[in-house]
BANUKOL-412758 format. One line per field, with one value per residue (C-alpha): residue number from 1; residue in one letter; x, z, y. Coordinates in steps of 0.25 Angstrom, whole numbers, plus 5000, padded with zeros to 4 digits. Layout:
BEGIN
k	(NUM/...)
r	(A/...)
px	(X/...)
pz	(Z/...)
py	(Y/...)
# end
This chain:
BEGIN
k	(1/2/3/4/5/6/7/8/9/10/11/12/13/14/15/16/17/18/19/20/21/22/23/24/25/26/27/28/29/30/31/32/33/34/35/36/37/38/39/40/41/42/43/44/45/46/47/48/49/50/51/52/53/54/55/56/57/58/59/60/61/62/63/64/65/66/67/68/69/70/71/72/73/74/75/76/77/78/79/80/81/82/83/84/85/86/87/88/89/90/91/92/93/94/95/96/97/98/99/100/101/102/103/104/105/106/107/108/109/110/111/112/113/114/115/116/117/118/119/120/121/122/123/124/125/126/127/128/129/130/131/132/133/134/135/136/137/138/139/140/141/142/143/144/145/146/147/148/149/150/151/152/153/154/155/156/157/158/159/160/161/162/163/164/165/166/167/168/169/170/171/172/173/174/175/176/177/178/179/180/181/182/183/184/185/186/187/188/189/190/191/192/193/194/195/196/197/198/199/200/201/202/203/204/205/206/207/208/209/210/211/212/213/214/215/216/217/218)
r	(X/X/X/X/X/X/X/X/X/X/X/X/X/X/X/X/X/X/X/X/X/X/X/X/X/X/X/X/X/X/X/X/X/X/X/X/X/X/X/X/X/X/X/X/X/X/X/X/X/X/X/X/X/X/X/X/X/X/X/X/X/X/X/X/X/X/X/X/X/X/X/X/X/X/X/X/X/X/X/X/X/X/X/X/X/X/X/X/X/X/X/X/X/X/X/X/X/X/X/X/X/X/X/X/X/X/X/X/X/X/X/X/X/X/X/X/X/X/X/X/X/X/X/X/X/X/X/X/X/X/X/X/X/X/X/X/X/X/X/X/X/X/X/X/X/X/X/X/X/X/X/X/X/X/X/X/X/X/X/X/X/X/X/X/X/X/X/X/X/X/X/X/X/X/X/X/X/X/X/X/X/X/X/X/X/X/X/X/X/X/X/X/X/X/X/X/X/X/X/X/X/X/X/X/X/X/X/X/X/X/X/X/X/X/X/X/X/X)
px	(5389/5376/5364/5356/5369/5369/5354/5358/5367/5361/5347/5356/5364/5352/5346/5358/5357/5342/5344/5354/5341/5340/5327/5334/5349/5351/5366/5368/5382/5373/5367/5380/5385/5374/5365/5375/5379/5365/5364/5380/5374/5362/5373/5378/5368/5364/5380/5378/5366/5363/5367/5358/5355/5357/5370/5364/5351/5361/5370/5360/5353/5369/5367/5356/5361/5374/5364/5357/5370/5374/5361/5360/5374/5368/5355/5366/5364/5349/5348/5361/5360/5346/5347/5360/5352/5338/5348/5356/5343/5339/5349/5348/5332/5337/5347/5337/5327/5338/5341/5327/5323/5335/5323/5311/5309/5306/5290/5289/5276/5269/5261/5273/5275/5263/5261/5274/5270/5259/5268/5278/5269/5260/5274/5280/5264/5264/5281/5281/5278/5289/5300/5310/5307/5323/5321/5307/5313/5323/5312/5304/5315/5319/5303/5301/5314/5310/5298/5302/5312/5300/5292/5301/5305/5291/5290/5302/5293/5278/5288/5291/5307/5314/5314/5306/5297/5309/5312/5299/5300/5312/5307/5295/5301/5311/5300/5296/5307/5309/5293/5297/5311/5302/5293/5303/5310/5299/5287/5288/5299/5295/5296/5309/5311/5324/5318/5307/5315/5327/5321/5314/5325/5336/5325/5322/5337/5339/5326/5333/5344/5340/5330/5345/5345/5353/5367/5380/5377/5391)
pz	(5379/5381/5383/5369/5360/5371/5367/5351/5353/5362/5351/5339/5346/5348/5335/5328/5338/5334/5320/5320/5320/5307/5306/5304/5300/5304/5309/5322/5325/5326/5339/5345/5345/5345/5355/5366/5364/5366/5380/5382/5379/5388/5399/5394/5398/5412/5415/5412/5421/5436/5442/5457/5454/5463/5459/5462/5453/5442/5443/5443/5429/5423/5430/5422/5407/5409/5411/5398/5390/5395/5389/5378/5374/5378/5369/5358/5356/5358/5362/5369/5376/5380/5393/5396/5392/5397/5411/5408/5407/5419/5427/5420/5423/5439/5439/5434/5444/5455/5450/5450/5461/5469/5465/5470/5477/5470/5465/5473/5464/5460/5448/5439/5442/5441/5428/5425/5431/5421/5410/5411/5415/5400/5393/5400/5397/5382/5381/5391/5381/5374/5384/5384/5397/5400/5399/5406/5419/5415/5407/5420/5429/5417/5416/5431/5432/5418/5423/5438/5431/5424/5435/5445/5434/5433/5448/5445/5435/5445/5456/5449/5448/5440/5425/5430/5417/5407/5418/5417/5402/5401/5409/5400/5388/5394/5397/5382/5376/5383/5380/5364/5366/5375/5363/5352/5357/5364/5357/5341/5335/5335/5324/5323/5338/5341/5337/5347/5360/5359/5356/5369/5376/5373/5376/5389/5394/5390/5400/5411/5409/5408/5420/5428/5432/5419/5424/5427/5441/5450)
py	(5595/5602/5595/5601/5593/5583/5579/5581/5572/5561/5562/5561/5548/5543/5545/5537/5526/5526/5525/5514/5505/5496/5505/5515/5517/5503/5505/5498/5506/5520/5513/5508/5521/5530/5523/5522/5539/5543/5537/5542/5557/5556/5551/5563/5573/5566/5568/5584/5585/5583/5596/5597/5583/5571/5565/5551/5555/5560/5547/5536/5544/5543/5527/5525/5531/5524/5511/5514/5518/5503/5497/5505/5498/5485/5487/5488/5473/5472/5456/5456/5467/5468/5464/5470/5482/5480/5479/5492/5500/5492/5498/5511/5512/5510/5519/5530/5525/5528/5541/5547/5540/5550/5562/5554/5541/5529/5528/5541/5543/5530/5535/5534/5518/5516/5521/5515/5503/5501/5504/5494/5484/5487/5489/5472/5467/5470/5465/5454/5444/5447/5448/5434/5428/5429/5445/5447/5448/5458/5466/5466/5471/5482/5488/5489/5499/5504/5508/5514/5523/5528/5530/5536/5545/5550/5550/5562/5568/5570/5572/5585/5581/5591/5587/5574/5575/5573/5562/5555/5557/5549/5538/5535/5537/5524/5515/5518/5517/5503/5501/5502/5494/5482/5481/5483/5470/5461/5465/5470/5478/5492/5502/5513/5506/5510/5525/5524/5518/5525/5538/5536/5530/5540/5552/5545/5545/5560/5561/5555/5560/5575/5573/5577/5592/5600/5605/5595/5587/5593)
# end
């Protein structure tokens, strides 16, 4: 499948998953199958890319979408799954640290994790109060890997990495979309939500995922 039919299909999958909210459609079936395919697709394009890439930069971005596809199917179940989750995208926000940390070192530029930095320390400041004690440190430990994929992947980006804007694209537009998803559950319930953080979320994978070089790694 090419990669034009490839991004059809991934946006119209997440479109149905989107509209499965009682906002919307209000059918909870379109998430459980929809929701899952979308991740499956952008799997999907991160196995056809690759080609002069490290294999160990291509494997540990598959490392990481197979670690979201895992919470996305957690998240199914927002209260009983929200931890199994929030640690699924934990692992999933590493593995994508280790992949583009095989380009650059770690906090090879500082700029971006300070900037980052300041972000995520606003972002915990406005929701803290409203984190459960039991999940605060979890929350923590989440934002501090949250925000050095982030940053590292705009460490790429002013290094002059190939395709390393798309990168740091997709990197901010994760720290949004767990931004909206924070506040939507610790703070006030946001309008059309599941419009705004998955749009953001699913946009932001297809980042990462096409920061790979085009072509089918050998």
């Amino acid at each position: 499948m090419n990669t034009r039919l490839l991004a059809l299909a991934t946006a119209v999958s997440a479109a149905l998953a989107i509209v499965a909210a009682p906002w919307a459609l209000g059918q909870a079936w379109l998430a459980f199958v929809f929701k899952p395919l979308a991740t499956v697709l952008v799997i999907v394009v991160a196995l056809g890319r690759g080609a002069g890439d490290a294999p160990a930069m291509r494997r540990w971005v598959v490392v990481g979408l197979v670690c979201s596809l895992a919470g996305d199917v957690a998240l199914l179940w927002p209260v009983q799954g929200f931890l199994p989750g929030l640690v699924s995208f934990l692992l999933a926000h590493l593995a994508y640290l280790v992949a583009f940390t095989r380009v650059q070192g770690f906090a090879a530029r500082r700029g971006p994790f300070v900037a980052y930095a300041l972000v995520a320390g606003g972002i915990l400041a406005l929701l803290w109060p409203g984190v459960p004690a039991p999940l605060r440190g979890p929350v923590l430990v989440y934002v501090l890997a949250l925000a050095s994929m982030a940053a590292q992947a705009a460490v790429l980006w002013r290094a002059g990495v190939p395709r390393g804007g798309v990168l740091a694209l997709g990197g901010a537009l994760f720290v949004l979309s767990d931004a909206l998803l924070a506040t939507n559950r610790f703070a006030a319930p946001l309008p059309l939500a599941s419009l705004w953080i998955l749009a953001s979320y699913w946009t932001a994978q297809w980042c990462i995922a096409s920061w790979l070089a085009p072509g089918r790694a050998r």
